[in-house]
Legacy VTK file of the C-alpha trace (Angstrom):
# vtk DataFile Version 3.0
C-alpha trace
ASCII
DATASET POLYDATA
POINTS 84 float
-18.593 9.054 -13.486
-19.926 12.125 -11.699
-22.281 11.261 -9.023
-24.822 13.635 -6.860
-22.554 15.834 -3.924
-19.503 16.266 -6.507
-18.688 13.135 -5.839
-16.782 10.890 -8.801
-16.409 7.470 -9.300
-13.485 6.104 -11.716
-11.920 2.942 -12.399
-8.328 1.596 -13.417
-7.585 -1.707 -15.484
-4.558 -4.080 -15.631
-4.601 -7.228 -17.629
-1.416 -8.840 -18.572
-1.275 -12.328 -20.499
0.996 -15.244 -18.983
4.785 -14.073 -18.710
6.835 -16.529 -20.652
9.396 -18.491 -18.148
12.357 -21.109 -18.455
12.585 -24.024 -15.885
15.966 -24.210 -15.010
17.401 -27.083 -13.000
20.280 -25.816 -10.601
22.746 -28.597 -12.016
24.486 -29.343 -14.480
23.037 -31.660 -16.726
24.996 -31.450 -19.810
28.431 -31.806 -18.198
30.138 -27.974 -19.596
30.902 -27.142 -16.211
27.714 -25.025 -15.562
25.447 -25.405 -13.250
22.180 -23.080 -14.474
21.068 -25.803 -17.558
17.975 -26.058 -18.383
15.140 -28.999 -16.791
14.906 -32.338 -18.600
10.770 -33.340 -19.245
9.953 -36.694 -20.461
13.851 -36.958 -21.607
14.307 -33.546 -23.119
15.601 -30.642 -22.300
13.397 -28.153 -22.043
13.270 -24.815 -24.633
13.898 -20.826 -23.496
10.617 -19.366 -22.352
8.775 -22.700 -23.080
6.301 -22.362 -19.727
3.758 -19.456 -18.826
2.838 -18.339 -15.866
-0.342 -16.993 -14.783
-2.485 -14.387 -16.503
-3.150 -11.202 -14.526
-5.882 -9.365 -13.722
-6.934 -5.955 -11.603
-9.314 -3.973 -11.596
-8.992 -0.773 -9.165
-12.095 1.374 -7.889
-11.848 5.091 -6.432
-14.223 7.147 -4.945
-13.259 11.039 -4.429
-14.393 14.145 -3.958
-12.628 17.320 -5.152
-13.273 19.896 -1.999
-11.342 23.923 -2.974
-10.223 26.303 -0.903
-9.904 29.603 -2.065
-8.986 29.952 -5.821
-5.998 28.384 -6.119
-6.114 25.644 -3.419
-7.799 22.092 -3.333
-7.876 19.009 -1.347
-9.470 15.796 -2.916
-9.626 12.872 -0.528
-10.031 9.377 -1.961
-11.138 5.781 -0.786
-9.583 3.112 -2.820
-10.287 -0.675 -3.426
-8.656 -3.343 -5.819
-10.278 -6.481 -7.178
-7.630 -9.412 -8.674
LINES 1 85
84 0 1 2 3 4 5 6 7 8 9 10 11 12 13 14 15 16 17 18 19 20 21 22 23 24 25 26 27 28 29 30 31 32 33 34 35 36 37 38 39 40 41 42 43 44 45 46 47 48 49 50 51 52 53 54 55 56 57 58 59 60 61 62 63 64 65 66 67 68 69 70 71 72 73 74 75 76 77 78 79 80 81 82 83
């Protein structure tokens, strides 16, 4: 958005659904000699990517003003501020 003194306004979106995780235990549960098996809940083990995490969210606002120098020189300052 172009405001009054050449100054412009714009914005910049993220949104990301839940990432897909596996809760792993550290131990090892099912006795192969590995200790990275998955987490027992409520007496079984626990699928690949079974848990999500947290959706995401962010939302990024800039102000700036486009200041030239000459023909073929600019500058264009900016103020910047992020919402999650």
């Amino acid at each position: 958005m172009h405001l009054p003194g050449k100054i412009d306004v714009s914005t910049l979106s993220q949104f990301e659904s839940a990432r897909p995780y596996t809760l792993g235990t550290g131990t090892d549960i099912n006795g192969d000699g590995v200790g990275n098996d998955r987490a027992v809940v409520n007496g079984r083990q626990t699928t690949l990517d079974e848990f999500r995490g947290t959706p995401f969210a962010q939302i990024d606002l800039r102000i700036s003003r486009n200041f030239k120098f000459g023909e073929h020189m600019g500058l264009r300052p900016f103020a910047s501020s992020s919402t999650c």
